[in-house]
C-alpha positions, 0 to 999 in steps of 0.5 A: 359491406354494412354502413359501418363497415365503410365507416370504420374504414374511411377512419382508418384510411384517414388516421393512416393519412394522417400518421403518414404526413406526421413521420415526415420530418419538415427539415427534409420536406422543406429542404432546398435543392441548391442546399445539397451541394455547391451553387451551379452557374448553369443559368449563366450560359446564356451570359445574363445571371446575378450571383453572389460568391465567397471563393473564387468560380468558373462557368461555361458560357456559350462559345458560339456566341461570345468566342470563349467558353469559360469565365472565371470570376474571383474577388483578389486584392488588388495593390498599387494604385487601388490599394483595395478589393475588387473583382477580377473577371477573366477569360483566355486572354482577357482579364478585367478588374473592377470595384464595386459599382463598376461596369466591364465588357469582354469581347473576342474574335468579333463575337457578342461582347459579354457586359458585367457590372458589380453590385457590391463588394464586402468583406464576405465576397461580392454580388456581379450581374452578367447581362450578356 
């Protein structure tokens, strides 16, 4: 192939590349995975994460470690006394509340005692780190 030849090639295959990355849309190539669907709590099974959440969640921990295999975790008006939000965390048989700032602990059958604290409430939801 003469030098021209291979000139007018590498042209085309760079004009080509080029055209390529142009037609892909940034939304698409940008766009996060947890922004495809509901958060996943799979980094918790351990019993250490920090999430922040709107609407009431559950999560699967390991039940080998701690005796129970399920936390549910909300944020509830909670009356008498408190007169205010805070959040609930619960297990079978286990059902703790907390306001903002305070630390709690969840322990059955002589397992790993699984330890929380709150981090924040608002009026949007609330922040809880789960140390195991």
């Amino acid at each position: 192939m003469p030098v021209e030849g291979k000139t007018m090639l590498r042209m085309t295959i760079t004009a080509l590349t080029l055209a390529c990355a142009v037609v892909v849309p940034p939304a698409v190539a940008a766009a996060p995975a947890a922004a495809t669907g509901k958060p996943t709590y799979r980094g918790c099974y351990d019993g250490k994460c920090k999430f922040t959440f709107s609407d009431p969640v559950s999560f699967r921990i390991s039940k080998k470690r701690y005796g129970f295999s399920r936390v549910y975790v909300s944020k509830e008006y909670v009356g008498g006394i408190f007169n205010q939000d805070m959040v609930v965390v619960r297990a079978p048989g286990i059902n703790t509340s907390l306001g903002e700032g305070a630390r709690g602990s969840m322990r059955t059958n002589g397992k790993n005692t699984l330890s929380f604290r709150v981090l924040a409430i608002t009026s949007q939801g609330a922040t809880i780190r789960f140390t195991g």
